[in-house]
C-alpha positions, 0 to 999 in steps of 0.5 A: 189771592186767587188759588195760583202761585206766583213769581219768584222773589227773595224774601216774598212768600209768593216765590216759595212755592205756596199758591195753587193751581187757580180758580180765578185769575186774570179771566172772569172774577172769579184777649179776651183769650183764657188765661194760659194753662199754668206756666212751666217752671223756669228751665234750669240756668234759663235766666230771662234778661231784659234788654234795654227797657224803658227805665228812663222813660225815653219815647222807644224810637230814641232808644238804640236798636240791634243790627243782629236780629236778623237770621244768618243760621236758618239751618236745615229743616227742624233744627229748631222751629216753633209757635206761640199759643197767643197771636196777640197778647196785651202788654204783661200778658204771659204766652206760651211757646211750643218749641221742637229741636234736637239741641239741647237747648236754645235762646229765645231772644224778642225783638220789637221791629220798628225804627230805631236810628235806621235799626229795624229792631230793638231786642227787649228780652231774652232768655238763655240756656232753654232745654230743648227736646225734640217734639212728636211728628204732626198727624192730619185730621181725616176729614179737614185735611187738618194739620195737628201738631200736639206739642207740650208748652217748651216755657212760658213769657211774661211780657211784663214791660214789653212796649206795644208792638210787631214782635219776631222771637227768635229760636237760636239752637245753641249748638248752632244747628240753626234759627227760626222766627216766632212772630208776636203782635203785643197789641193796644187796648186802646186805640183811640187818636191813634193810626191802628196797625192791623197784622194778618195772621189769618192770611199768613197761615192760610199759606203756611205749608207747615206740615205739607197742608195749606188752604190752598194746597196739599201732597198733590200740589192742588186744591182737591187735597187742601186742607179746609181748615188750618191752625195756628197751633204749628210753625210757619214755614217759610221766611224762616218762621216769620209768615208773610210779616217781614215782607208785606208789614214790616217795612211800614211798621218801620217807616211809620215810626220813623215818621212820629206817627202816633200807632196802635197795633192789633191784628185782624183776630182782635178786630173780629173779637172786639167790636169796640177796639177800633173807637175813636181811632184816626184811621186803620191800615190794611197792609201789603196781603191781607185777604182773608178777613171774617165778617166780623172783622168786616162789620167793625172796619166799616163801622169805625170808617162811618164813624169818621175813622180813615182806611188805608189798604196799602196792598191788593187783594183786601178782604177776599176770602170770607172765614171764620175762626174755631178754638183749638185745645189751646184757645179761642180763634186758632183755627182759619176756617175756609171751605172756598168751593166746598162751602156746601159741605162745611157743617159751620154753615149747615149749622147757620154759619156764612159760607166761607167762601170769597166775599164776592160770592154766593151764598150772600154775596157782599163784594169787597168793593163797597169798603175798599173802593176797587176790588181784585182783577187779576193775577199775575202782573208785572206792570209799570205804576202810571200816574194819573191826577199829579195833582193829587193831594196824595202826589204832593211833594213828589214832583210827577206828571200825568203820565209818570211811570214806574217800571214794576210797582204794579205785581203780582197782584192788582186791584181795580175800579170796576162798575160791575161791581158796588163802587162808593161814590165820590171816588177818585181813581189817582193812577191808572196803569195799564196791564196786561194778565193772560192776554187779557188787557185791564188797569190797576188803580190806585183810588181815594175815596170819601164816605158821609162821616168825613173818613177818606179810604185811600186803596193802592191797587197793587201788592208791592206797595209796602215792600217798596217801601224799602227799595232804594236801587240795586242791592235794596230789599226791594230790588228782587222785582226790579223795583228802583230808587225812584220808585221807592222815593215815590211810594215813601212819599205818598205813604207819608201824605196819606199817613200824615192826612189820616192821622190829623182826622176825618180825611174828607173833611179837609180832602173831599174826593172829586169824583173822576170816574167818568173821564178814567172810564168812559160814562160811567 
């Protein structure tokens, strides 16, 4: 996102307060880890359970799930709270979590989020009875404005059993001072014929205030006190633990379970890691805020689209900020690295490191838009979702008319179609909805494009997509923006078409796109 905050929302990050005074906005456009260090010994009485595993071999959407995984005790902060020493981890592969809390002790309960009968998770393991201690206040690196933790390893998890899958650890004190979330992605090796879910954790933590440090602010509430580089190596502070997981992923994670969708899922650090990790994949899905890639990251996206696999970016706001990723004592990619501004300063790139800056600038400027199709406009917009090719493969079954509109879909981020920079050709610009940002009258735009290979790139041009998943009227999740039932109808339906679609192979094989940008824009 541009360095700005944004507008209030329940369960949304952007409305706690982690976006910073701007430098772009509605103006000018602006593992194969090591092994982890040996495991503790088990607690006393820390028993580990394992819930509900797949013994009988049944697919892990029939099994029941559990309505209680939800935090109800947040508590005041530091009752509890910690991190995981792996983002990721391959099924049976152990991590470590680094815990700190005055009770003296806590559960840890893992739960799987998908869909399970209307259930949004399955707990697949506990352990009980942990003891806890309280760990050492962090300290700030002088120079990156850094914040450092330190904290010993509390116990270490096998994941032996564990289905693949977006994973929420819960910390329950047990004296019932409170909770806190540690997130997990336990990921697919293989993701060949699959739809490849892609968790960004690099952008979670480039907000992540945890310790009062972000890439985007710092105790002066501004950019000249950021920090530069951030860590892996400490708890986030906000939806309770959970980073931007909850509201900007979750909701598609269970939606495409619910539809059979045959899925893998990784996150952007493997992607980078592992060139070959996407072969073969039917498509990959960049969900609802995820802007912070790597080159590599990248290069080995746009190599799996010119080998036939589908993108979808179901967010806005894609690939803007360039970084690379620097161990820490507990491993490889734990460190988010991203001067911005002060790239000239930055001694990976006086070492012959890209600059990391956003894609779209210099030095070796390489704009978004020649992978997703549009490229980010703006910030903040709260703005109807205009329909404009109904008969889109993409609207089929929806029933809309050109011109159907859906009051704040579009916010608080969007993304447009722009000449000005590199478009792909043939595109389709399938809604184009008016807006309006600090004065300055734009559009965003939902397009699809085609690429040689026969891969489609669907993009939503608007940050609420995923979340809208989940709005069905007063009372939904999603209705904190106001968002409807019929809006939700709507994003649930062509989510499901563009799933269905890029599932069943090259997209543009059987869909090509009709190149329409001349009649949306005028002669270009």
């Amino acid at each position: 996102m541009a360095d700005q905050r944004a507008e209030p929302s329940r369960r949304g990050v952007l409305g706690l307060g982690l976006m910073a005074a701007a430098l772009t906005s509605c103006g000018t456009h602006h593992s194969d880890e090591p092994a982890s260090p040996a495991p503790s010994p088990d607690p006393a009485g820390a028993t580990p359970q394992r819930a509900g595993l797949k013994d009988d071999h049944r697919p892990e959407q029939s099994l029941p799930g559990n309505a209680d995984w939800e935090i109800t005790n947040p508590g005041p902060a530091g009752a509890i709270e910690g991190f995981a020493d792996r983002v990721s981890v391959l099924p049976g592969e152990p991590v470590g979590l680094h815990v700190s809390t005055p009770a003296a002790a806590f559960t840890v309960s893992a739960y799987r989020i998908g869909w399970y009968g209307g259930a949004r998770a399955r707990l697949v393991w506990r352990r009980e009875h942990v003891p806890g201690a309280k760990q050492p206040a962090p300290h700030v690196d002088g120079t990156t404005r850094t914040v450092l933790t330190g904290w010993q390893r509390t116990l270490a998890v096998d994941t032996a059993g564990w289905p693949e899958g977006a994973y929420l650890l819960r910390l329950d004190a047990e004296d019932g001072s409170g909770q806190r979330y540690v997130p997990l992605t336990v990921r697919s090796a293989v993701t060949a014929g699959r739809t490849v879910v892609v968790s960004a954790p690099a952008t979670w933590q480039a907000y992540n205030e945890w310790g009062g440090y972000s890439l985007y602010n710092g105790p002066t509430g501004g950019l000249a006190t950021r920090s530069l580089k951030v860590v892996f190596d400490r708890p986030y502070d906000y939806d309770h633990g959970a980073g931007l997981f909850l509201v900007y992923e979750a909701p598609l994670v269970s939606f495409a379970e619910q539809l059979g969708i045959p899925l893998a899922y990784t996150t952007g650090i493997d992607v980078a890691r592992e060139p070959a990790l996407l072969r073969g994949a039917t498509a990959v899905l960049s969900l609802g805020h995820d802007e912070y890639w790597s080159p590599e990251q990248r290069a080995n996206v746009v190599a799996a689209r010119d080998a036939g696999t589908n993108v979808a970016f179901l967010g806005a706001n894609c690939c803007f900020r360039r970084v690379r990723f620097e161990p820490t004592d507990l491993g490889p990619d734990r460190t988010v690295v991203c001067y911005k501004d002060a790239w000239a300063s930055d001694p990976g790139y006086q070492a012959g490191a890209p600059a990391t800056t956003d894609f779209r600038t210099g030095p070796s400027a390489d704009p978004e838009s020649s992978m997703l199709g549009v490229i980010y406009d703006g910030y903040p917009v709260d703005a109807p979702y205009v329909v404009g090719a109904p008969d889109h493969w993409a609207f089929a079954g929806t029933g809309v008319a050109a011109g159907a509109s859906f009051p704040h879909l579009v916010g608080v981020e969007y993304d447009k179609v722009d000449t000005a920079f590199p478009v792909p050709r043939p595109i389709e610009v399938i809604a184009h909805s008016p807006v309006v940002c600090e004065g300055r009258r734009s559009h965003a735009d939902t397009a699809y494009h085609t690429v040689p290979s026969g891969a489609g790139v669907f993009a939503t041009g608007t940050m609420r997509w995923v979340e809208t998943l989940d709005a069905r009227g007063p009372g939904g999740t999603g209705a904190d923006h106001g968002i409807d039932a019929k809006a939700g109808d709507l994003v649930r339906k062509v989510t499901e078409n563009v799933l269905r679609a890029f599932a069943a192979g090259p997209a543009g094989r059987t869909h090509p796109a009709s190149d329409n940008l001349a009649a949306v824009y005028g002669g270009k």
